[in-house]
C-alpha positions in Angstrom: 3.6 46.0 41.4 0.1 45.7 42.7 -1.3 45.6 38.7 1.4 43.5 37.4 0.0 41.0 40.2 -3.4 41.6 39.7 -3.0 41.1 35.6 -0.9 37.9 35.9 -3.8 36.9 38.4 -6.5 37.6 36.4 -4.4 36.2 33.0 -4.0 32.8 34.9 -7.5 32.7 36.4 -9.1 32.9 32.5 -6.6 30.2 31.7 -7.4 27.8 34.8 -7.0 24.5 33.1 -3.3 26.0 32.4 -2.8 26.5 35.8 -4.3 22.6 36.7 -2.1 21.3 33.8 0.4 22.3 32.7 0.8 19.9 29.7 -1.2 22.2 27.9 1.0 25.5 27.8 2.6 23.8 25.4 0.1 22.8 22.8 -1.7 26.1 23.3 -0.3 27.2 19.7 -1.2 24.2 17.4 -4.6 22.7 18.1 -7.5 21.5 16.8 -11.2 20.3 17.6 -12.2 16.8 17.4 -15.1 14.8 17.9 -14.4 12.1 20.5 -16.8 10.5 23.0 -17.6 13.1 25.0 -18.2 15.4 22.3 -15.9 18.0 20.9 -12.3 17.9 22.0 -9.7 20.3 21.8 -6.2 18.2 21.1 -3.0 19.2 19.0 -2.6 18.7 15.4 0.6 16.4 14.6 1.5 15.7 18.1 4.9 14.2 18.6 4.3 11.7 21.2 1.4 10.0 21.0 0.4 7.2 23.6 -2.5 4.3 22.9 -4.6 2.4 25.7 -7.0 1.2 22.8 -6.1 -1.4 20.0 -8.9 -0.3 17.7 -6.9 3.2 17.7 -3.6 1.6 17.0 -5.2 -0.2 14.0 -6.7 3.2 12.9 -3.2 4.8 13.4 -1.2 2.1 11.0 -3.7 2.0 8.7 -2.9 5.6 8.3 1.0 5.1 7.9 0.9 7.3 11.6 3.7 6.6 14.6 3.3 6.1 18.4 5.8 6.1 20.9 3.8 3.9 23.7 1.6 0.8 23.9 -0.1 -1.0 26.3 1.9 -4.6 27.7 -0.7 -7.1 26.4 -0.6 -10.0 24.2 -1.0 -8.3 21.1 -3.1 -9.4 18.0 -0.8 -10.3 14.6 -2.5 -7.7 13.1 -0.5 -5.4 15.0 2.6 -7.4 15.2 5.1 -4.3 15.0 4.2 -2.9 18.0 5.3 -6.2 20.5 8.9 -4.2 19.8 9.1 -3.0 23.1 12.6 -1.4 22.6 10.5 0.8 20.2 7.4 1.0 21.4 8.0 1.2 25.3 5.1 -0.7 27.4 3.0 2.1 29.3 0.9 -0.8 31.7 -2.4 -2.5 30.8 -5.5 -1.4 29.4 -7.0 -1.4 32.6 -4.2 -0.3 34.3 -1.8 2.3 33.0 1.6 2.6 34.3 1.6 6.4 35.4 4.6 6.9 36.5 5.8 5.8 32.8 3.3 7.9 31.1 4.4 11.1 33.2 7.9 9.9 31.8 7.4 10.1 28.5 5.4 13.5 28.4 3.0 12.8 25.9 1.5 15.4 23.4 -1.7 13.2 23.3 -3.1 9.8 24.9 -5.5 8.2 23.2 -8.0 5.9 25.8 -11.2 3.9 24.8 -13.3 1.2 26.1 -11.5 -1.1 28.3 -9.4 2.0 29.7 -12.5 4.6 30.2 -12.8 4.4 34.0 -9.1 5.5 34.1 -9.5 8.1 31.6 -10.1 11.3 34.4 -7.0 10.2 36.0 -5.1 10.1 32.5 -6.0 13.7 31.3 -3.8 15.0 34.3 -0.3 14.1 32.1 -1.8 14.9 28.7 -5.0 15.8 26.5 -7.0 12.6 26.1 -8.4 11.4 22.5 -11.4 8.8 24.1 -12.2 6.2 21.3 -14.4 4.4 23.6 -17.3 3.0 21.5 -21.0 2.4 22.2 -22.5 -0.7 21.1 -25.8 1.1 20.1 -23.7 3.4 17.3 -20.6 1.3 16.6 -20.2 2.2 13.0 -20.7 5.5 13.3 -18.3 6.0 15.9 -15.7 3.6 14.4 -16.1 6.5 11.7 -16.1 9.3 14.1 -12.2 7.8 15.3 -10.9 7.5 12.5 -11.9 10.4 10.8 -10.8 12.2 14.3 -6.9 10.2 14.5 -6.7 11.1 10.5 -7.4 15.2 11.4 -5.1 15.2 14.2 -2.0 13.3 11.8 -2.7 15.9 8.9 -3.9 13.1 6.9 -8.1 13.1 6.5 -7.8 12.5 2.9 -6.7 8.9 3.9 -9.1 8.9 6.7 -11.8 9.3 4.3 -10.1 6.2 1.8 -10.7 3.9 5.0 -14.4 4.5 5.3 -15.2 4.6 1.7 -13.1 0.7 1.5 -14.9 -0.1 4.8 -18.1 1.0 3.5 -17.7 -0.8 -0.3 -16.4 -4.0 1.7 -19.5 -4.1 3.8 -21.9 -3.5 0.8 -20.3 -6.7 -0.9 -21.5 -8.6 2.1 -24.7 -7.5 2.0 -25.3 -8.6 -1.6 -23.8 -12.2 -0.6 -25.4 -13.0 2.7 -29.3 -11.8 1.7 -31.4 -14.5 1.9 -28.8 -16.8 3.0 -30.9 -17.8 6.6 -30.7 -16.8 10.3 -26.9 -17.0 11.7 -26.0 -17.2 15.4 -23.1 -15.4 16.9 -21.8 -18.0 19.4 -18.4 -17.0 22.2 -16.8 -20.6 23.5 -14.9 -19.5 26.9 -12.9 -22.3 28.4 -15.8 -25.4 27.8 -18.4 -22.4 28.5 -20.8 -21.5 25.8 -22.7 -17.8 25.4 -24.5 -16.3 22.6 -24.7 -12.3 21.3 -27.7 -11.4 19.2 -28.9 -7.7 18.1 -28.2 -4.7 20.6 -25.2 -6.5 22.0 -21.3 -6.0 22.0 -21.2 -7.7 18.9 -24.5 -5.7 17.0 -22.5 -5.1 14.2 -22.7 -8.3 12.3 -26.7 -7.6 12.7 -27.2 -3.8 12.1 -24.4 -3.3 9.4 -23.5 -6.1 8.3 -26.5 -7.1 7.3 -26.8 -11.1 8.6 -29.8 -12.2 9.7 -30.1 -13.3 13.2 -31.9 -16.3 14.6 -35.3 -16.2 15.4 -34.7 -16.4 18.8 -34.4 -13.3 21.1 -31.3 -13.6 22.9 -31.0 -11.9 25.9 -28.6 -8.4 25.8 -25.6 -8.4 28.5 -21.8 -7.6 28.4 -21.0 -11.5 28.9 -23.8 -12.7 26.8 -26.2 -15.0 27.8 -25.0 -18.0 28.3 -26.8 -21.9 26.3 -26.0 -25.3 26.5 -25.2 -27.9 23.3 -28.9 -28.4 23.7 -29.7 -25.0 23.3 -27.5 -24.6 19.7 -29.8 -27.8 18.4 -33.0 -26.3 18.7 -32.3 -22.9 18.0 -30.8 -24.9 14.8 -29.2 -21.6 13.4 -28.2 -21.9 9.9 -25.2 -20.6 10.0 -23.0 -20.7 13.1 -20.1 -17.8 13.9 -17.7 -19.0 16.6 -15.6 -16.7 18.3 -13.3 -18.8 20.7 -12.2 -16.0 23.3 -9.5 -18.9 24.6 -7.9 -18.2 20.9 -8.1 -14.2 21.1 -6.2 -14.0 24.4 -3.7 -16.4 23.8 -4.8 -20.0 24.9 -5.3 -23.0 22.9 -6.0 -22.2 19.2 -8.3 -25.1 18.7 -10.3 -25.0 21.9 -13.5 -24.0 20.1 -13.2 -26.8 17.5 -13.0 -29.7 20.0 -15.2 -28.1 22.1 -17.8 -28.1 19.3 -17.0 -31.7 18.1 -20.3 -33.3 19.7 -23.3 -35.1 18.4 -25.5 -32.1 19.6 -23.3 -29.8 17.2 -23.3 -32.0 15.0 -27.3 -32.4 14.3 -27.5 -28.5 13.6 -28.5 -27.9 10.3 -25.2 -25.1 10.1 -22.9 -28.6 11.2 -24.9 -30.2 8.3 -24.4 -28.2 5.4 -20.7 -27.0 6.4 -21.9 -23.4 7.8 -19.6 -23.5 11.1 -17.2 -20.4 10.3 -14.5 -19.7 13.2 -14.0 -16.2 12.9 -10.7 -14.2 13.5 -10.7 -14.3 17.1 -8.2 -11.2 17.8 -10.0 -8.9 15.6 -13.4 -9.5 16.9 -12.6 -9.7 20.6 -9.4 -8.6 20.9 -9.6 -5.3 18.1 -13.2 -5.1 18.5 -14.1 -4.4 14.9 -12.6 -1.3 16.1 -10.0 -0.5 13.3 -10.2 -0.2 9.4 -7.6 -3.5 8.8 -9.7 -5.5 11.6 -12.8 -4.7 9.8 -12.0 -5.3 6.4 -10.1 -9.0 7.4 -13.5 -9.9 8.9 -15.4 -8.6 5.9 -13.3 -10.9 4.0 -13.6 -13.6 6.0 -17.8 -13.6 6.1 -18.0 -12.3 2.5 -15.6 -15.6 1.5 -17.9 -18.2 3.6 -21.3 -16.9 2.6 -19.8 -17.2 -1.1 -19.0 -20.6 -0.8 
């Protein structure tokens, strides 16, 4: 009796995190290894119930024909339109708040948890292994890359993984050709009348470092929320292209509010006003998606390779 304690003592003390969570006695059998942010992950292969605190990884997962069976209850972008059914997709709390007591309901195989969710990400691995998408401005391509090549092992499907990056990659090449030599841009954010500027190194880098648009001369400084300018500011940094991103638009406010809001003599003595170069980006998929998804990606590719053709 004494041994048979002893070995199921020493059997449970070599598989501790069994013994701390029991989520993973189940998925013991079918795994794989991932990379995620942290490094390499151990998660299961096809898991049945999958649950998403990051939009960038929904986009990845329907752009690989994959299924999930919990979203978070925000507005979300028309890019992603199918998943405001709640009666299919039930609501598992906000990115920045997840509903526990709902995700402990529906047992999940896998969570997957990025960005806006990471400080809640310790707390989340207690009801299931966590896939963490989150994304670091410094390497955004190459982690965009890293989650969808890691969502496309873990659905059995890295052939079409790979068919992402190679469109994402040909799409951002064509914008390359078509923007060289076409002058400085300036990446401008209009928040309810308020006005703040992103240049290289910041949340929105990738324009700079792989898209291949030339910034303005000026070095803007590097924060979360930007730093903020005046109308005055916009004329004599006299960018020659301007890209608006009105944040009122992404989360659901007035559509136009960047528009009006830019409708001022200031504005209008840029050279960018001048010669038609004011493009009002896809709100949703640069804030809201974060350029975080292959369909996101490839709409905004679009979208600059169109107006720099023009």
């Amino acid at each position: 009796m004494m041994n048979g304690l002893l070995t199921r003592r020493h059997v449970l003390g070599g598989l501790g995190v069994l013994v701390t969570m029991p989520w993973a006695v189940a998925q013991a059998a079918e795994t794989l290894k991932v990379q995620d942010n942290t490094g390499e992950v151990r998660v299961p292969r096809r898991p049945k119930t999958v649950l998403v605190f990051d939009l960038g990884a929904l986009d990845i997962i329907q752009s690989l024909g994959g299924e999930v069976q919990g979203v978070p209850n925000q507005a979300v972008p028309e890019l992603l339109r199918k998943y405001r059914d709640s009666a299919k997709y039930p609501q598992i709390g906000s990115l920045f708040e997840p509903d526990y007591e709902k995700v402990k309901a529906l047992k999940p195989d896998l969570i997957i948890a990025g960005n806006r969710t990471l400080p809640k990400i310790d707390e989340l691995k207690k009801f299931g292994p966590v896939l963490d998408v989150t994304i670091d401005n410094q390497n955004q391509m190459a982690h965009v890359y890293r989650n969808i090549r890691s969502i496309a092992a873990i659905y059995g499907v890295p052939e079409k993984g790979e068919q992402q990056i190679q469109s994402i990659e040909a799409a951002i090449a064509g914008l390359k050709a078509k923007a060289a030599g076409k002058g400085g841009a300036l990446f401008l954010m209009t928040n309810g009348g308020k006005l703040s500027v992103y240049g290289p190194g910041s949340r929105f880098d990738m324009l700079y470092s792989v898209f291949g648009i030339s910034p303005t001369k000026d070095k803007i400084e590097v924060s979360k929320h930007g730093q903020a300018v005046s109308f005055e500011y916009l004329l004599k940094a006299n960018p020659d292209w301007l890209l608006v991103l009105d944040r009122d638009a992404a989360i659901g406010k007035d559509g136009d509010a960047a528009k009006k809001l830019l409708d001022n003599k200031l504005v209008h003595a840029t050279k960018a006003w001048r010669q038609q170069r004011v493009v009002y980006l896809n709100a949703a998929n640069w804030y809201t998606l974060s350029n975080a998804g292959p369909a996101a990606l490839k709409e905004n590719l679009k979208q600059l390779s169109d107006a720099f053709s023009a």
